[in-house]
C-alpha atoms as an extended CHARMM CRD file, in Angstrom:
* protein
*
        69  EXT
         1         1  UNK       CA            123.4990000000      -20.5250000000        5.8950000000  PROA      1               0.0000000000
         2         2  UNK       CA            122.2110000000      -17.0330000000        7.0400000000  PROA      2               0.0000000000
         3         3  UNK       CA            120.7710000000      -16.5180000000        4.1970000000  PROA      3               0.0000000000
         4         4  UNK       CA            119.0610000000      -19.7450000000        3.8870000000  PROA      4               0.0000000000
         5         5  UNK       CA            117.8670000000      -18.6950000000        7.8590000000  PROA      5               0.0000000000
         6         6  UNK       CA            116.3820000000      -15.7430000000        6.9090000000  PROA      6               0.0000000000
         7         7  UNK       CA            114.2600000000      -17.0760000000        4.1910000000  PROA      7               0.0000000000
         8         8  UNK       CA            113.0780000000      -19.5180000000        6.0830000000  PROA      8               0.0000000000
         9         9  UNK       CA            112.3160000000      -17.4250000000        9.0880000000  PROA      9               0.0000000000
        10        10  UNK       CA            110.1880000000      -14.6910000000        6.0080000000  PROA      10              0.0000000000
        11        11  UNK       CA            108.4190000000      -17.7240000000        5.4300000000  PROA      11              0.0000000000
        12        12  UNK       CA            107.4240000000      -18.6340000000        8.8530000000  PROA      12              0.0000000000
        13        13  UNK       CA            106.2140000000      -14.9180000000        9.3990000000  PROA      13              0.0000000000
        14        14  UNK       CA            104.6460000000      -14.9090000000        6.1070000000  PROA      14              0.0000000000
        15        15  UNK       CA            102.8790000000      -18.0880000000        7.0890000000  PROA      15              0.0000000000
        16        16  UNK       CA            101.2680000000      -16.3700000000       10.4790000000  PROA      16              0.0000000000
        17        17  UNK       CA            103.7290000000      -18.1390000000       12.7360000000  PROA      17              0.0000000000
        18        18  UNK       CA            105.2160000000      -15.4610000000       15.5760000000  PROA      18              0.0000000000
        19        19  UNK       CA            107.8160000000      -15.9780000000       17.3730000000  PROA      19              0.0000000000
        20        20  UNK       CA            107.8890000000      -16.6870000000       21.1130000000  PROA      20              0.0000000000
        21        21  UNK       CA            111.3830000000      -16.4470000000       21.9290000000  PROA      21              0.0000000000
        22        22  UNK       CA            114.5990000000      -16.4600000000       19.7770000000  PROA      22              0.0000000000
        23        23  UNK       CA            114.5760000000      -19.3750000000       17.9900000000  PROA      23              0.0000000000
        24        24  UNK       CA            110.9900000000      -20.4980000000       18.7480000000  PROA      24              0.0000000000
        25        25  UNK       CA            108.3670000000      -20.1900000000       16.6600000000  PROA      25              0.0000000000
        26        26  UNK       CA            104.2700000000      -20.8570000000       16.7460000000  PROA      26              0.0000000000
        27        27  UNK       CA            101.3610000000      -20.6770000000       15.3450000000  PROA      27              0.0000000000
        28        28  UNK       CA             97.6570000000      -21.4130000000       16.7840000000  PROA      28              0.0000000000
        29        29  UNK       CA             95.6780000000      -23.6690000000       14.9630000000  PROA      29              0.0000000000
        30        30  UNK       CA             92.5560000000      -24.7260000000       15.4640000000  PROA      30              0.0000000000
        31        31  UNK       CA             92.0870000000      -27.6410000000       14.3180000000  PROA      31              0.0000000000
        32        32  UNK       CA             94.5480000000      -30.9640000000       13.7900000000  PROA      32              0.0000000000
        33        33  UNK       CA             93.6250000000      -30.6870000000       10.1870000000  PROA      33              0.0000000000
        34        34  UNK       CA             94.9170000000      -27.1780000000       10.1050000000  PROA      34              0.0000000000
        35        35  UNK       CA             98.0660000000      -28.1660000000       12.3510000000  PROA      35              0.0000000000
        36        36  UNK       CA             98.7210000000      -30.6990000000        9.0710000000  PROA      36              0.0000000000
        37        37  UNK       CA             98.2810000000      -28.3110000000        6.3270000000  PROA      37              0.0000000000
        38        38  UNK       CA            101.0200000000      -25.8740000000        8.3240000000  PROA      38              0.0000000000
        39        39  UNK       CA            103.3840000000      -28.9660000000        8.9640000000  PROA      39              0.0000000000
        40        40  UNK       CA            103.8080000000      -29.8240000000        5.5110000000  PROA      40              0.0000000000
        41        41  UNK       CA            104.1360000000      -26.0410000000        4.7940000000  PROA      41              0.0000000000
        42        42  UNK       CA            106.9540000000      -25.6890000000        6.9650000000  PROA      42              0.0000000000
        43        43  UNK       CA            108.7680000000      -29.1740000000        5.5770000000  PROA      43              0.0000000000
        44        44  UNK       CA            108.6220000000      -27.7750000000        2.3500000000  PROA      44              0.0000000000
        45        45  UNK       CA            110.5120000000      -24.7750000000        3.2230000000  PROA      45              0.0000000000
        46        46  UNK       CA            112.9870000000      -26.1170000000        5.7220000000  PROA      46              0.0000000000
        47        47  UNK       CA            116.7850000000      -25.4300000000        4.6580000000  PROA      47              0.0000000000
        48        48  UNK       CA            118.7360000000      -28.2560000000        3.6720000000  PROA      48              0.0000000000
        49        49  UNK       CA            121.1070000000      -27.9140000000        7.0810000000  PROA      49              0.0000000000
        50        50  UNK       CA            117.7480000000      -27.1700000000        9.2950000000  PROA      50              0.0000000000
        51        51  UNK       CA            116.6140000000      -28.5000000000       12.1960000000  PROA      51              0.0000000000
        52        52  UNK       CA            112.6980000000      -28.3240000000       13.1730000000  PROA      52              0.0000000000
        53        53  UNK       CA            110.7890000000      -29.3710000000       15.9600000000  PROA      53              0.0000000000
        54        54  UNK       CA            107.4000000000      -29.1080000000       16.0740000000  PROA      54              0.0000000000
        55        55  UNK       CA            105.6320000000      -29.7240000000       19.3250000000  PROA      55              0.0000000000
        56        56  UNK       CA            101.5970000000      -29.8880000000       19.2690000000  PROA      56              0.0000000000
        57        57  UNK       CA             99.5880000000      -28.5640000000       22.3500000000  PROA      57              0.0000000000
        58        58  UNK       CA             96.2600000000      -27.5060000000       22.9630000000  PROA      58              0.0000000000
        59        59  UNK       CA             94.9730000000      -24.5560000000       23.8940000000  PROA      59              0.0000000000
        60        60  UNK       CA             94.4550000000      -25.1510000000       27.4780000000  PROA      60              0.0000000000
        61        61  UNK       CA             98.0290000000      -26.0320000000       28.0990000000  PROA      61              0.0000000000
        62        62  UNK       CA             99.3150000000      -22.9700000000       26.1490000000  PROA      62              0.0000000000
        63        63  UNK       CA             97.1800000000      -20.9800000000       28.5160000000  PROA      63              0.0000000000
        64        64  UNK       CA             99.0010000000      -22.9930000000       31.6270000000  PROA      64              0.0000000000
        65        65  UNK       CA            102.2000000000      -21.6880000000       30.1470000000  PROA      65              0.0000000000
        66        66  UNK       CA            104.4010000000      -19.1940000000       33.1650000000  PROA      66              0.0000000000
        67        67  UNK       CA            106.5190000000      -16.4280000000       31.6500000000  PROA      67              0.0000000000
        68        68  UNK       CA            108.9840000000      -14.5060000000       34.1680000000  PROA      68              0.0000000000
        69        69  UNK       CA            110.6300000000      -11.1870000000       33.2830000000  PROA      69              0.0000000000
């Protein structure tokens, strides 16, 4: 399974996704058309045990977004 996770996770990075916090991932896109393409990118490469959830926003409510340290 860790291996599986880290081949998945190379592909996300290798696909311009970043990731936000452990276990999060995203990726801007700037279009809906673009969001598809990156959906069907990251189905193809999911790990038979995985578990994605992808959650669309726009840009104005990522820039709402509050981080605390």
């Amino acid at each position: 399974d860790r291996k599986q996770y880290t081949l998945f996770r190379k592909r996300l990075l290798n696909n311009g996704f970043t990731m936000m916090q452990y276990s999060v991932y995203m990726r801007h896109c700037a279009t809906e058309e673009n969001a598809h393409v990156h959906v069907k990118r990251v189905k193809s490469c999911l790990p038979p045990d995985g578990e994605v959830r992808i959650v669309k926003i726009t840009d104005k409510q990522f820039g709402r977004i509050e981080v605390f340290y």
